[in-house]
VOBA-1610 file (N, C-alpha, C; in pm, whole numbers, padded with zeros to 5 digits, always signed):
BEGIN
Unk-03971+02388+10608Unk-03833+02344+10609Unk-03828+02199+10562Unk-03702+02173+10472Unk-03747+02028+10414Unk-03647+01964+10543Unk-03656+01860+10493Unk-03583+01718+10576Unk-03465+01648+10489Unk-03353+01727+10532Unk-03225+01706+10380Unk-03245+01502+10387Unk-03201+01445+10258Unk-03197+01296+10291Unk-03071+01271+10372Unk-03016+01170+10405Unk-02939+01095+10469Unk-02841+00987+10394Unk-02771+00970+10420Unk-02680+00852+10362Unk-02597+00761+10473Unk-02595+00656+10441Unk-02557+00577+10602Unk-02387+00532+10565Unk-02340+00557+10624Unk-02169+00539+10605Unk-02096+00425+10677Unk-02052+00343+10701Unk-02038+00237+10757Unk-01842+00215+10752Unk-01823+00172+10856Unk-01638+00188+10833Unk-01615+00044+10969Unk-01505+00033+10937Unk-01472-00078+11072Unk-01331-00003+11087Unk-01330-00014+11214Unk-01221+00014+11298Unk-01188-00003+11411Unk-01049-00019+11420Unk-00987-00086+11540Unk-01065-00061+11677Unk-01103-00204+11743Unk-01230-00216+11870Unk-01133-00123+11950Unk-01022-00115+11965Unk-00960+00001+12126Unk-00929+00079+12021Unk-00894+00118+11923Unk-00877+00288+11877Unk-01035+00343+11903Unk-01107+00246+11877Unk-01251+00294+11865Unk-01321+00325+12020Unk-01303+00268+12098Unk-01334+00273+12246Unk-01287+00402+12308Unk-01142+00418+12265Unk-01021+00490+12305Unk-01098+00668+12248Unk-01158+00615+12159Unk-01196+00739+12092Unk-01294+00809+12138Unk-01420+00703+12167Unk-01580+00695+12233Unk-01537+00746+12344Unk-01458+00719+12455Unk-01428+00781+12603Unk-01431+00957+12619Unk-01349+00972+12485Unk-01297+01130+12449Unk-01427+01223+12397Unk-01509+01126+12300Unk-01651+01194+12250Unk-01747+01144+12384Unk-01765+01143+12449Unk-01831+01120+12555Unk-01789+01265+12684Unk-01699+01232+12685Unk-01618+01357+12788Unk-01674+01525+12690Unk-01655+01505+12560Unk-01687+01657+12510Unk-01822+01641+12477Unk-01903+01566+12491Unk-02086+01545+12505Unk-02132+01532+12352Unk-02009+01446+12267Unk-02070+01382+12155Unk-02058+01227+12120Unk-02157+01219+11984Unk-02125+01057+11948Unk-02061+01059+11777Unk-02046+00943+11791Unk-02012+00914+11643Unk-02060+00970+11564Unk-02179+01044+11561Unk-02257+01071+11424Unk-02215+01236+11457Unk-02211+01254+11576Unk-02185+01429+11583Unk-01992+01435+11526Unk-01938+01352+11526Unk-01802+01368+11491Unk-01743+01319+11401Unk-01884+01252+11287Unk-01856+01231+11184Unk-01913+01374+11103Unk-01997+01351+11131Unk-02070+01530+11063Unk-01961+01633+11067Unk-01874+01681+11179Unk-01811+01757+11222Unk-01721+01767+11098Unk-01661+01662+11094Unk-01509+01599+11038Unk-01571+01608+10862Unk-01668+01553+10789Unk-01725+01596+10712Unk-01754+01721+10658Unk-01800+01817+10748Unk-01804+01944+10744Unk-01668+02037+10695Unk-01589+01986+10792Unk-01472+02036+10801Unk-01377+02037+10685Unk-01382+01881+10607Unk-01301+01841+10451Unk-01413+01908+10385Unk-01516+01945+10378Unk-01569+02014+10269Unk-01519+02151+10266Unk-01544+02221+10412Unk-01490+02352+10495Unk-01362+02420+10364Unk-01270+02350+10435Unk-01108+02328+10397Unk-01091+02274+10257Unk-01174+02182+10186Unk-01102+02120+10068Unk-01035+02028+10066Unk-01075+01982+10206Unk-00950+01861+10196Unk-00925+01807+10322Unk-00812+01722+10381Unk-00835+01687+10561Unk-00794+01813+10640Unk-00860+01840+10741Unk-00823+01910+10864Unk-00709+01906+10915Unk-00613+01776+10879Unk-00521+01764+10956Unk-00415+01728+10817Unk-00274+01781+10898Unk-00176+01717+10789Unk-00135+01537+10819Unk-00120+01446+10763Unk-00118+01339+10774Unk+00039+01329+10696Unk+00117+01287+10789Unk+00259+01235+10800Unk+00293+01146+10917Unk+00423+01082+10906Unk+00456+00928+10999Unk+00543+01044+11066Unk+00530+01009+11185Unk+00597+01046+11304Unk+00742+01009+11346Unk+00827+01068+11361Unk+00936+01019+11387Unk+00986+00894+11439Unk+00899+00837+11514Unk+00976+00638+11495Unk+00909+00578+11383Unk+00840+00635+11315Unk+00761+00572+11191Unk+00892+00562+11093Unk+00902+00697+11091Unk+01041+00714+10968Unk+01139+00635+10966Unk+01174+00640+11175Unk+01329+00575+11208Unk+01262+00452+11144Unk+01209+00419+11197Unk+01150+00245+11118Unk+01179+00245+11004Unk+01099+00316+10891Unk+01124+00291+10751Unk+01266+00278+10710Unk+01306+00386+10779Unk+01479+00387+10746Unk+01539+00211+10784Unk+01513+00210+10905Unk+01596+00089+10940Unk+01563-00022+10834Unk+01422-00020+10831Unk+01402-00169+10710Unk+01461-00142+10580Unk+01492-00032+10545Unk+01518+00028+10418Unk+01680-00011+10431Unk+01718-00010+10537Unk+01892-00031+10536Unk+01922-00155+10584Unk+01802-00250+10602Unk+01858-00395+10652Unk+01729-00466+10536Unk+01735-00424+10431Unk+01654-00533+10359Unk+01758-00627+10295Unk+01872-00554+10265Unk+01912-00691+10172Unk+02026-00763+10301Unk+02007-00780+10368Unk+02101-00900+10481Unk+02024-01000+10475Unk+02146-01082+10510Unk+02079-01210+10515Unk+01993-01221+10667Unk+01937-01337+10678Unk+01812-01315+10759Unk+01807-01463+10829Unk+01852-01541+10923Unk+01854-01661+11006Unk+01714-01690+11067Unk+01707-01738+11083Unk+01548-01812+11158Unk+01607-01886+11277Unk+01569-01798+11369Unk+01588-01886+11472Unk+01503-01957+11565Unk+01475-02120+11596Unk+01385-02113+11620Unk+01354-02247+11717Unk+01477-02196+11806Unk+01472-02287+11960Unk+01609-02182+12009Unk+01588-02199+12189Unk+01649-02142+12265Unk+01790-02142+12225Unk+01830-02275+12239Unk+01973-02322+12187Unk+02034-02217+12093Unk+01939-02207+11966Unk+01966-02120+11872Unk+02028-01988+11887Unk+01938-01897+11937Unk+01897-01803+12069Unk+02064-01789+12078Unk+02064-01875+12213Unk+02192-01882+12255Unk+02336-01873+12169Unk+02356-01944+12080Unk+02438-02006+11987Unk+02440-01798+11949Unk+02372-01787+11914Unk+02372-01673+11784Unk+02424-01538+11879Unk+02385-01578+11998Unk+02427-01457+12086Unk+02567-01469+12099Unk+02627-01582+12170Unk+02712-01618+12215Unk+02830-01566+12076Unk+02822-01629+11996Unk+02889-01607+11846Unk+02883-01425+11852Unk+02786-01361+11876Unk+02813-01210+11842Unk+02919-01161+11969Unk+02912-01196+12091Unk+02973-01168+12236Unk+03130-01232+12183Unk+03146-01368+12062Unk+03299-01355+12056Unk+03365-01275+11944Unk+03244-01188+11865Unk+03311-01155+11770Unk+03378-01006+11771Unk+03368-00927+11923Unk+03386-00760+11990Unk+03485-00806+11996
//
């Protein structure tokens, strides 16, 4: 039986997505390399990702909102006073 070669893959990712993740492969009695293989396997498997990849409904609401407040004008506010002033001005304008 031969000894297939190896290739070393290297990625950075977020220290608590990554922790967050390790807790979960730990609980089902794997590591990184068993759930990279897996996930590898799997886009070859399939042809492609395992999973469908789309933004989630506050992702969208988000896009929408920036999409409908890009062209306003835009104040900097940047002391309490301000704060205040800008509130106060919206509370007389109902």
């Amino acid at each position: 039986m031969s000894v297939k070669e190896k290739k070393r893959v290297q990625v950075q990712i977020d220290k608590e997505l990554a922790e967050e993740a390790e807790l979960i492969f730990n609980e089902l009695g794997l590591n990184q390399t068993a759930v990279l293989n897996a996930f590898y396997k799997r886009v070859v498997a399939d042809g492609g990702l395992p999973f469908e990849l789309k933004l989630s409904e506050d992702q969208k609401a988000f896009l929408h909102l920036l999409n409908a407040t890009k062209d306003l004008p835009v104040e900097k506010l940047s002391s309490k006073e301000q704060v205040d002033a800008w509130f106060k001005d919206e509370e007389q304008d109902y």
